[in-house]
C-alpha positions in Angstrom: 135.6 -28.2 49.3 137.6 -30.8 50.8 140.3 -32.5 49.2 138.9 -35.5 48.5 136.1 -33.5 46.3 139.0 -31.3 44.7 140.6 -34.1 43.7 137.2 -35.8 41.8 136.8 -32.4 40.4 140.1 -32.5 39.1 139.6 -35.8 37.6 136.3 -34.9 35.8 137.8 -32.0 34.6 140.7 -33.8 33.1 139.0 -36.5 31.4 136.1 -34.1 30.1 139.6 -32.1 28.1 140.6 -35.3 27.2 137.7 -37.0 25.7 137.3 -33.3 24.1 140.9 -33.3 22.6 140.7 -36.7 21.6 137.1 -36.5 19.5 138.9 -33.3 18.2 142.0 -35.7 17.5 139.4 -37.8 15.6 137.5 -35.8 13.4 140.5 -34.7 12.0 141.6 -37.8 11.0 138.1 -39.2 10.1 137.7 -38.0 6.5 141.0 -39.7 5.5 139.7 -42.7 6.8 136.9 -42.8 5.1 138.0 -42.1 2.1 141.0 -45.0 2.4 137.7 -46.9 3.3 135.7 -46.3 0.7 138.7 -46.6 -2.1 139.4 -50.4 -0.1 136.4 -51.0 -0.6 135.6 -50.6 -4.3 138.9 -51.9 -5.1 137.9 -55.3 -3.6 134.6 -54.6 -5.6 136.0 -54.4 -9.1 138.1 -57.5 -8.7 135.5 -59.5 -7.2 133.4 -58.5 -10.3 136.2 -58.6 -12.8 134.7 -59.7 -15.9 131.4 -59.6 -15.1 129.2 -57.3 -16.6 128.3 -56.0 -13.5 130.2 -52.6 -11.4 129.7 -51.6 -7.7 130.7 -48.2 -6.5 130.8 -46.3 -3.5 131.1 -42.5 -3.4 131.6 -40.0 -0.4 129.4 -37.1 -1.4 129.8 -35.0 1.5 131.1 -35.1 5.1 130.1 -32.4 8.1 132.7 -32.5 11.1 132.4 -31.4 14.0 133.8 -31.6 17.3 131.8 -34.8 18.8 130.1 -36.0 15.5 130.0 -35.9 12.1 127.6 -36.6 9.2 128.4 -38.3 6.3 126.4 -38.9 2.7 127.1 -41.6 0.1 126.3 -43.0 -2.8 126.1 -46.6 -3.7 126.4 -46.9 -7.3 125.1 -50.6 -9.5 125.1 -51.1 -13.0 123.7 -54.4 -13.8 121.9 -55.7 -17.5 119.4 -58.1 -15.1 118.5 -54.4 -12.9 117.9 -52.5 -16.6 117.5 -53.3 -19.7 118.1 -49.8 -20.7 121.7 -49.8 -18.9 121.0 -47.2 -16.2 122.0 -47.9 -13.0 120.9 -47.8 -10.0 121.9 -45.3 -7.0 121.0 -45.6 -3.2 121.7 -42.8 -1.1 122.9 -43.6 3.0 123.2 -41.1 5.4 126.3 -41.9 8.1 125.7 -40.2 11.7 129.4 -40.8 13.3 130.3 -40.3 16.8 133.7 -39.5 17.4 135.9 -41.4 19.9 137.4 -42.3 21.8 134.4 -43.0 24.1 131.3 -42.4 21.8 128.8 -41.6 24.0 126.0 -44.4 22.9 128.8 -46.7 23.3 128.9 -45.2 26.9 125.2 -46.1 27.3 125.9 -49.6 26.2 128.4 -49.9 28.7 131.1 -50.2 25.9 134.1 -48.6 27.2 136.9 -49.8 25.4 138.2 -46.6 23.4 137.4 -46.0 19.2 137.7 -44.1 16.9 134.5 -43.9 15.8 131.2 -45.1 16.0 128.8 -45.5 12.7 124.5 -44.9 12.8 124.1 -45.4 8.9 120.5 -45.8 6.9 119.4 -45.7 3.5 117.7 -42.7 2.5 114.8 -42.1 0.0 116.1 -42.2 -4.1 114.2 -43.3 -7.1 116.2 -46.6 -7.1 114.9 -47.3 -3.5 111.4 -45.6 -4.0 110.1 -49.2 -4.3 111.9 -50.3 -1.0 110.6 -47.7 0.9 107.1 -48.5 -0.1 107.7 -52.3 1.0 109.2 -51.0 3.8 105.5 -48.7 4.8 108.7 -46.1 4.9 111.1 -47.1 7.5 114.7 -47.2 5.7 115.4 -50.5 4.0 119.0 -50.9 5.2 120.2 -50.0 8.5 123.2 -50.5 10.9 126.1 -49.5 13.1 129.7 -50.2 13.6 132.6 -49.1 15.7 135.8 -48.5 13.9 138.8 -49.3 16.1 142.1 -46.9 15.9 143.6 -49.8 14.2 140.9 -49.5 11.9 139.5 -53.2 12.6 135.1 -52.9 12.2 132.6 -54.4 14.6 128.8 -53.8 13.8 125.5 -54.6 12.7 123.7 -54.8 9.3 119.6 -54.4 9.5 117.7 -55.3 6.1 114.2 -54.3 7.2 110.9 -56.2 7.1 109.0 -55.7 3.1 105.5 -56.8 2.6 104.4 -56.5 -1.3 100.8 -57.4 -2.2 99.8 -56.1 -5.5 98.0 -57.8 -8.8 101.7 -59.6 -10.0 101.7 -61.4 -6.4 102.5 -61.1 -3.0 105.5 -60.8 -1.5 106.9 -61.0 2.4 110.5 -60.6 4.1 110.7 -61.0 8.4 114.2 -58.8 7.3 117.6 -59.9 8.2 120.1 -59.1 10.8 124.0 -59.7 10.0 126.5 -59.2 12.7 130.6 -58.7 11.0 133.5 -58.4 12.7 136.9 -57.5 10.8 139.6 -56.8 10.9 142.1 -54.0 8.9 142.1 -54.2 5.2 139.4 -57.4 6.1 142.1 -59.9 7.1 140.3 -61.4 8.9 136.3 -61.6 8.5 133.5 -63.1 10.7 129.6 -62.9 9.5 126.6 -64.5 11.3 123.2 -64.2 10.8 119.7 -65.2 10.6 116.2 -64.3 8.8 112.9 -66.1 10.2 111.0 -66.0 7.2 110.7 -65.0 3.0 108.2 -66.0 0.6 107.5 -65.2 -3.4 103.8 -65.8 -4.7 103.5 -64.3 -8.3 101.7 -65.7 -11.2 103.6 -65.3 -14.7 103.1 -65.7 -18.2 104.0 -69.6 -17.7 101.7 -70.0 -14.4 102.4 -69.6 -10.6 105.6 -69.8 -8.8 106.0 -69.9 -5.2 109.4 -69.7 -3.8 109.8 -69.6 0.3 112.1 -70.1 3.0 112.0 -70.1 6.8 114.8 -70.1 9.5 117.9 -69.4 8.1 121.5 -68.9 10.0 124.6 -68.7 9.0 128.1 -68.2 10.0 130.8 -67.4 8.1 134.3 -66.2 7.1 138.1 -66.7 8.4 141.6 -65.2 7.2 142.4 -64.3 4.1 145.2 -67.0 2.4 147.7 -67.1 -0.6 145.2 -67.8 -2.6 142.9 -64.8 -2.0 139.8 -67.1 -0.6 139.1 -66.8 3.2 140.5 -70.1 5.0 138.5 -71.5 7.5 134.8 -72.8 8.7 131.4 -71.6 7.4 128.0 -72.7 8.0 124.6 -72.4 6.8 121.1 -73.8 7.8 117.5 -73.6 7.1 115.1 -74.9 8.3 112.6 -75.3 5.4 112.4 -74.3 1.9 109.7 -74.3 -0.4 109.6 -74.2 -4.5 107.0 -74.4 -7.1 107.4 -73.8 -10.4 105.2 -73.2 -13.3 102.5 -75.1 -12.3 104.6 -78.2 -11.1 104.0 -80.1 -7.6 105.5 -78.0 -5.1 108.6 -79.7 -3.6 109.4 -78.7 0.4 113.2 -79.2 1.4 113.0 -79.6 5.6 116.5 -79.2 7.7 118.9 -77.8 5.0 122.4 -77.7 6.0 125.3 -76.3 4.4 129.3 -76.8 5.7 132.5 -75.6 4.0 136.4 -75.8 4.7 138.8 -74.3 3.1 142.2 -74.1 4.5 146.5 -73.8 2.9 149.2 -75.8 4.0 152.7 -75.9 2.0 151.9 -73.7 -1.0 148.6 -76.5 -1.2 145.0 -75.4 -1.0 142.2 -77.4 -0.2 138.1 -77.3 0.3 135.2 -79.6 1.4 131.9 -78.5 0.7 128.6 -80.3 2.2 125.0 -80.4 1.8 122.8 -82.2 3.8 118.8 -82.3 3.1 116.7 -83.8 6.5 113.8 -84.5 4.3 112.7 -83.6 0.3 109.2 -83.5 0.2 107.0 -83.5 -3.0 103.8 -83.2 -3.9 103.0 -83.6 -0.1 104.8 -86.6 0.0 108.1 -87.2 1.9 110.5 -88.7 -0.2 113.7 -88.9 1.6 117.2 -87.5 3.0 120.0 -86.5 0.3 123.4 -85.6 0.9 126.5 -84.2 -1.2 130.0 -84.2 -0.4 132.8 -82.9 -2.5 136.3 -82.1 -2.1 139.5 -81.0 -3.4 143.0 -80.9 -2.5 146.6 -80.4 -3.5 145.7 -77.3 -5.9 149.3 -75.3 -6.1 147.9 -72.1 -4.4 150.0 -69.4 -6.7 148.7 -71.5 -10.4 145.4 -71.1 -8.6 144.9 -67.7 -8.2 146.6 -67.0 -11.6 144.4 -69.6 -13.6 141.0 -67.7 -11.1 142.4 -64.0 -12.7 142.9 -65.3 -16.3 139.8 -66.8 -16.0 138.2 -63.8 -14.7 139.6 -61.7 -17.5 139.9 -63.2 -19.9 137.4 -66.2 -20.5 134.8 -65.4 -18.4 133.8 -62.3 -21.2 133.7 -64.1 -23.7 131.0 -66.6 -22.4 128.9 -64.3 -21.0 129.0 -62.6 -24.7 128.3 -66.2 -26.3 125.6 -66.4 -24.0 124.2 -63.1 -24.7 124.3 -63.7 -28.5 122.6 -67.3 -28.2 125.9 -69.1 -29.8 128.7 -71.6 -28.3 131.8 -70.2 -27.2 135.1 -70.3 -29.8 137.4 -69.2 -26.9 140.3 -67.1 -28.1 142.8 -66.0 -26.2 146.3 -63.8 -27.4 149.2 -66.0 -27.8 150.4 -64.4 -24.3 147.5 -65.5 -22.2 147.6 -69.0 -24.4 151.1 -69.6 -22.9 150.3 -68.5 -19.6 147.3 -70.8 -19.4 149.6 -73.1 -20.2 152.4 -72.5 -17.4 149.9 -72.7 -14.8 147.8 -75.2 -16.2 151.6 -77.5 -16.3 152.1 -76.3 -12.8 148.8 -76.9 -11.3 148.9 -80.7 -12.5 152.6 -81.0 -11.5 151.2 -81.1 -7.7 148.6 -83.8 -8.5 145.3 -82.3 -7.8 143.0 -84.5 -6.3 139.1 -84.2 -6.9 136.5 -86.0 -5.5 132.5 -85.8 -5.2 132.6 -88.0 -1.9 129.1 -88.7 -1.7 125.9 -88.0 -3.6 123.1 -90.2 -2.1 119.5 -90.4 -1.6 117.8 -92.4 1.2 114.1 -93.3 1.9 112.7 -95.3 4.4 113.8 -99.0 2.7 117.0 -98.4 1.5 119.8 -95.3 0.2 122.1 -95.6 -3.2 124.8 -93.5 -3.6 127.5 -92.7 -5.8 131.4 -91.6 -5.2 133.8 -90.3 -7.8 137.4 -89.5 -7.0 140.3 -88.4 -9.5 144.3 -88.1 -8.9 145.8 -85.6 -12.1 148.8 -85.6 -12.8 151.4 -83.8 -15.0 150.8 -85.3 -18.6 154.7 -83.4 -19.8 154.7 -81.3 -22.4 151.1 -80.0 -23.8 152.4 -80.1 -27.6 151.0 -84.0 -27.3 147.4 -84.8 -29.1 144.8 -83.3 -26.9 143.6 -86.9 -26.4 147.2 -88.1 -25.0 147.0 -85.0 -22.8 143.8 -86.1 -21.4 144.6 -89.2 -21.1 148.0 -88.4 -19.0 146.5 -86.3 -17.4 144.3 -88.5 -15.1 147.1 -90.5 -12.8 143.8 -92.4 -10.8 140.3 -92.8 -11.2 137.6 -94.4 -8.8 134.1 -94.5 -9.0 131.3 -96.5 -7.6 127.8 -96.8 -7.6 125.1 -98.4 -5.5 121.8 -98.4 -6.5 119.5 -99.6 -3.5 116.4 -102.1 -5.1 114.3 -101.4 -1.8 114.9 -97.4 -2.8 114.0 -97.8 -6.2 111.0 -99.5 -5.0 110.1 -96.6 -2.2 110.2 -94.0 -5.1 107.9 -96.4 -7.6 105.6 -96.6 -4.7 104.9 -92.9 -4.4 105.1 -92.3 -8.2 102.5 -94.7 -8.6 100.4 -93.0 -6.0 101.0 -89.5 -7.6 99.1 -90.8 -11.1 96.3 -91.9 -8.6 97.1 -95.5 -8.1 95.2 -96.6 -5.1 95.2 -100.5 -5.0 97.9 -101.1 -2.3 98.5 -104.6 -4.0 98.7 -103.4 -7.5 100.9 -100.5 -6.5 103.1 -103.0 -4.8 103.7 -105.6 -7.5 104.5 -102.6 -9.9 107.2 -101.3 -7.7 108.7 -104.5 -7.3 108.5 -104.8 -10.8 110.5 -101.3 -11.3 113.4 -102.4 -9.0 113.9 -105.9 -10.6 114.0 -104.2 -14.3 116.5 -102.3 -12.7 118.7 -105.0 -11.5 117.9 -107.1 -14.7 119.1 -104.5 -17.0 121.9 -103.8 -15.7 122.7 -107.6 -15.7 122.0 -107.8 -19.0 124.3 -105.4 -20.0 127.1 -106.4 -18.1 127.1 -102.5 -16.2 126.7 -104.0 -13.2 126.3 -106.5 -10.4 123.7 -107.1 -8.3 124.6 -107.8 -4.5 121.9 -108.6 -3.0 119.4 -106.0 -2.6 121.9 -103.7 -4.1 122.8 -102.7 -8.2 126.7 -102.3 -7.8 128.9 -100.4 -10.3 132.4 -100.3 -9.7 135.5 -98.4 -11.8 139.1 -97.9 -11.3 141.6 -96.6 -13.7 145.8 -96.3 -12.8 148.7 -97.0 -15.5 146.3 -97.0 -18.1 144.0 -99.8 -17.3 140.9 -100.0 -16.5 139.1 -102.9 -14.1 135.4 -102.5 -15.0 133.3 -104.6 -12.2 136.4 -107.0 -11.9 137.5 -106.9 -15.7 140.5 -105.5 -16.7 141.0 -103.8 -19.8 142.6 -101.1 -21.8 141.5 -97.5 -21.9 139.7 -97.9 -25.8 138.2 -101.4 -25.0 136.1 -99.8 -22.4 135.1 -97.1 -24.6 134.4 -99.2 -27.2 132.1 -101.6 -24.2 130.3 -98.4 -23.0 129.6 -97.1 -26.4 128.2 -100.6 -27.4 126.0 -101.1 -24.7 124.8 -97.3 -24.8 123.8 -98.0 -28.7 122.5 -101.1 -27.7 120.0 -99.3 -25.8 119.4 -96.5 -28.0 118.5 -99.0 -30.6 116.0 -100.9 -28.0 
């Protein structure tokens, strides 16, 4: 052997001991892991379901270690009213093959070298909770994935939800299945999900007639870093590419190029969101209708009253709606003198940084013409909250501004195909009563001094500051335009 080949021995020999010692080194220290894990995990369970009357769970039944691997069973615990009516819950059973680090060797194969501590081959295994799962699944395991776990305990993997296929007297049922990629960071910092399902669709006929419920090409991306206030900060995004509803009989209505963007982000002790939807294209009854959009926002929310009024909500409130609910009556919300005051504090708080709420945009636009609508509202601190609920209200709201623009041409698009869906087919006739529609419109709300018309446009306009109100150009007090709405809505209650 020369010394070039002693050497290369050498090496091999070395790094087999090491990668030996250090799976060794692992597997000791793999079971506390897990366990830290697994008690992360429901923790973050049981508050994100405080107050529901739902529970989440997750158990470590077992663990084999050995030097290289080790196998690992859990259970996955749900008690839910809507699962059982008889309040059993329901248990799934995974099986966890784990490689040790710090070079795994189908990480290895994958030309992953980076060193971890472990790597994860998890799937669900057969239970009478997932007996129907596995027959929708022709038996291949429902859920399955992977993930390395990094020594600083940061997760990278992959979540499989399988294909299912139901067809049966109730219906039929298909899922393509759904892939989900996550990458996190310790204690979930930090959180990125993407993902994306080809295809899902519901045909079942019920007691109240059929309903179809589908969806094909959905993506999404989501997550970011964990602020103050306990929600994740940062960009998220969802599309699909159609989705289709029919209800009980009722036309079915086809939603084409869904897209949903969010933005949430803390600056100063302030937290702030924008949430959008955008619809390419509603479709009903076969007929396309037109795009909608929604916009909404908020900003300047004090990020510590937030997450205190979220808990006592949470704990306190949200109970005692869901038993109202339950019990077919309207809440009478009672809450200790304790929780009163410290509704109270944060409430006082909250408004002391002037919130600022606004739905930005909620429009609709066919082929002639879109109408829309914005809202926005400034609160402000109203002092102390021993006033008469009304005066809190009232100093409450430091500025409102709304609008809203009603398009004549729109109104006429949607006449046009309601006409055709009660089996109008005179083109002429069709066209004189949509006209007639849009001009009622505009008339009406002439009449009743609501709003303006501007050219081919219905326009409202509102603004409220220092407790006055300008109305479409008139300015008034806060109980005179009460008193005008009020009228006018009687008037036409009467008519």
């Amino acid at each position: 052997m020369n010394k070039s080949a002693g050497i290369a021995v050498g090496v091999i020999v070395v790094a087999g001991a090491l990668a030996t010692g250090g799976a060794w080194y692992t597997g000791t220290r793999l079971e506390g892991v897990l366990r830290d894990s697994i008690q992360n995990a429901n923790q973050e369970l049981k508050n994100s379901l405080t107050g529901s009357n739902s529970s989440m769970t997750i158990e470590l039944l077992s663990i084999d270690r050995h030097v290289f691997s080790s196998t690992a069973h859990y259970r996955f615990v749900i008690q839910d009213p809507n699962l059982s009516a008889d309040g059993t819950s329901a248990e799934f059973l995974f099986v966890d093959r784990i490689e040790h680090g710090p070079l795994p060797f189908s990480r290895i194969k994958s030309l992953k070298l980076l060193p971890v501590m472990a790597q994860s081959n998890f799937e669900m295994e057969k239970s009478p909770s997932a007996e129907k799962w596995f027959a929708m699944s022709k038996g291949v395991a429902p859920v399955t994935g992977y993930a390395s776990v990094g020594y600083d305990r940061a997760v990278s993997g992959r979540l499989n939800l399988s294909p299912l296929e139901m067809n049966d007297t109730d219906g039929t049922f298909s899922f393509s299945g759904l892939t989900v990629d996550v990458d996190a960071s310790a204690d979930a910092e930090k959180v990125k999900l993407t993902g994306n399902m080809d295809n899902l669709k519901l045909d079942v006929t019920g007691p109240d007639g059929q309903v179809v419920l589908g969806m094909q090409g959905l993506t999404f991306d989501s997550g970011g870093t964990k602020g103050k206030s306990g929600f994740y900060l940062g960009h998220s995004n969802l599309k699909i590419n159609s989705a289709l509803a029919q209800v009980a009989g009722q036309p079915p209505m086809l939603f084409k190029d869904v897209v949903n963007t969010n933005l949430a982000q803390e600056d100063n002790g302030k937290f702030a969101a924008q949430v959008n939807y955008n619809v390419g294209m509603i479709n009903y009854q076969g007929n396309d209708v037109g795009a909608a959009q929604l916009a909404f926002k908020v900003s300047n929310f004090d990020v510590v009253a937030t997450q205190a009024l979220y808990q006592l909500y949470q704990t306190k409130i949200l109970p005692q709606q869901q038993a109202a609910a339950a019990a077919g009556e309207p809440l009478q919300l009672a809450l200790l003198p304790a929780d009163q005051q410290l509704l109270d504090a944060e409430m006082a708080k909250l408004l002391a940084g002037k919130p600022h709420v606004e739905l930005e945009k909620l429009s609709l636009k066919t082929v002639n013409g879109e109408s829309h609508v914005r809202v926005a509202v400034d609160l402000a601190d109203p002092g102390s909250l021993d006033q008469p609920s009304s005066a809190v209200a009232a100093k409450s709201i430091g500025q409102l501004d709304a609008k809203v623009v009603l398009s004549k041409p729109m109104i006429q698009d949607l006449a046009t195909l309601q006409a055709r869906a009660a089996g109008l087919t005179d083109a002429a006739a069709i066209a004189e009563q949509a006209k007639a529609a849009s001009d009622m419109v505009g008339g009406m709300a002439a009449v009743l001094q609501l709003a303006k018309v501007d050219g081919d446009n219905v326009v409202s306009d509102l603004h409220y500051a220092n407790d006055i109100v300008d109305f479409n150009g008139v300015k008034m007090t806060p109980q005179q335009f009460v008193a005008l709405i009020m009228g006018k809505v009687g008037g036409m209650s009467g008519q």
